[in-house]
N, C-alpha and C positions, 0 to 999 in steps of 0.2 A: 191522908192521901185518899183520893176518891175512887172508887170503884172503877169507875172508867182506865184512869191513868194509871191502875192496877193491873187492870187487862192491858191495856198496851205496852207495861213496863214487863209482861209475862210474854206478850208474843213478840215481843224484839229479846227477850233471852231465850227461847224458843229458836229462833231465825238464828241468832248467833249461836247458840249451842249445834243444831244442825250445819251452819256451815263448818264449825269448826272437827265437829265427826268428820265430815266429809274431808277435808282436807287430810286428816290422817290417817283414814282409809286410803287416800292416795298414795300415802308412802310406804302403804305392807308390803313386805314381800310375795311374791307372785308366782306361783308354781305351777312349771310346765310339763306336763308331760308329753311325751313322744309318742306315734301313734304310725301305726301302719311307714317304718320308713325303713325301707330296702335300698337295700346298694347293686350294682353290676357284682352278679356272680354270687347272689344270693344269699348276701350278709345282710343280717338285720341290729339294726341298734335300738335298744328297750331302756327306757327308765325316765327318770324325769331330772331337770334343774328348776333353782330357784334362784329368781333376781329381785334386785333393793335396790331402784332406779335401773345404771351401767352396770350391775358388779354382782355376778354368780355368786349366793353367800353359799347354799350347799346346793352338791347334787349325785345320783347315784347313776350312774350311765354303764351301760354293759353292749357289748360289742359280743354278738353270734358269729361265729365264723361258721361254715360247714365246715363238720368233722373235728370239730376242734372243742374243747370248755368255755363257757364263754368269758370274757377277757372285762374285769374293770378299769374304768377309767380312773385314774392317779392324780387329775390334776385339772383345771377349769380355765381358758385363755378368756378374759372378758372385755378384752381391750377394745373392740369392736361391735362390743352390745351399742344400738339397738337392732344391727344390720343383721351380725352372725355373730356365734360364741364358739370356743373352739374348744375338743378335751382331749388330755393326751393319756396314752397306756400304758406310758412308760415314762419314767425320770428323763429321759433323752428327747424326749419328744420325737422320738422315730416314727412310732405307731400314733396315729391322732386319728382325730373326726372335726370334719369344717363345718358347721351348719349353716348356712346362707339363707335368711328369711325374704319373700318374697315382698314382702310390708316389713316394715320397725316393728317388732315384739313392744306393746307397753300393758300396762293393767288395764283392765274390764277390754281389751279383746279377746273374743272367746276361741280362735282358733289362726294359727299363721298358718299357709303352708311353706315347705320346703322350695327350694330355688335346685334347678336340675340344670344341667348341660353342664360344657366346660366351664361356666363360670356361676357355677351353683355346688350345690353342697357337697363336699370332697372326702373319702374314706384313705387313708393308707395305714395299712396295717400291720405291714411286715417293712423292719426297715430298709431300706434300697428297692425294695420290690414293687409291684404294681398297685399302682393306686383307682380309686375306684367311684365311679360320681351316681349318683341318687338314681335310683331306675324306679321310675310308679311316681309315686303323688305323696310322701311325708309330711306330715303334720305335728305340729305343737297343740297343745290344745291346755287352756286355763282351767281348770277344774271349779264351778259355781261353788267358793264358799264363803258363806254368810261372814262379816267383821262381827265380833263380842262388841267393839264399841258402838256402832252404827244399832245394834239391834236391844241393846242396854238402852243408846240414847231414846229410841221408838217406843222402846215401854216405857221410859220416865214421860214420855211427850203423851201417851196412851193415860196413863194415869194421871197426869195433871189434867187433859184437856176432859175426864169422864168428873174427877173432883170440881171443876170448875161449873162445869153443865150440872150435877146435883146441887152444888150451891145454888145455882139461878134458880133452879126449879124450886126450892124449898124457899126464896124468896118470894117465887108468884106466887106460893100456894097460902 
């Protein structure tokens, strides 16, 4: 095989090897965290979810009330990702939180925010009692972290293409 059709048979498995990182970086899981999101009457909810396309795999979500402990969530509704996810505080789903993105939530957006008014992101917390919608500006926000795969592939691509350039040069010389 000829030196030529060596190189070329290296940068089409190059090109396939990169697209194919790429495509499984697409299907990480994606973790959000919550940020600055208050409710009417000065509830805040703090924590983050994680999704794997539609479908909440985990998440830790905590509900402040004033004067009160604050209260975890029990349970993740995801029937509705990529719009809004829902989580409840209780087995009965009495107590919940609606979250309504104002964009589709998907990977590499770095930040959604929160959907407000009547028909945006919904609190109730006590069961029968008053329910409560987004007061301010809530945000999800992606945290920038690096894939092992994508950055494993970068250094084997690093290392073949410096082995490569040494070879040639120890050729000219």
């Amino acid at each position: 095989m000829t030196s030529a059709k060596k190189l070329l048979l290296l940068k089409t498995l190059l090109i396939v090897g990169f697209l194919a990182a790429s495509s499984t970086c697409a299907l990480a899981d994606v973790t959000w965290d919550l940020t600055n999101v208050t409710f009417q009457g000065g509830t805040t909810v703090t924590g983050y979810f994680t999704t794997l396309g539609n479908t909440v795999t985990s998440f830790d979500i905590f509900l402040d009330l004033p004067n009160t402990k604050p209260i975890q969530a029990v349970t993740a509704v995801s029937s509705y990702l990529p719009g809004s996810v829902g989580f409840a505080f209780n087995s009965a789903f009495t107590e919940y939180i609606n979250l309504v993105f104002t964009s589709p939530i998907k990977a590499g957006t770095t930040s959604v925010t929160l959907n407000r008014g009547t028909n945006g992101s919904v609190l109730c917390p006590t069961p029968g009692g008053t329910c409560y919608f987004l007061d301010g500006r809530g945000t999800l926000v992606e945290p920038p972290v690096p894939e092992p795969a994508a950055i494993l592939l970068f250094g084997t691509a690093c290392l073949i293409f410096v082995s490569l350039s040494r070879r040639k040069l120890s050729k000219t010389v």
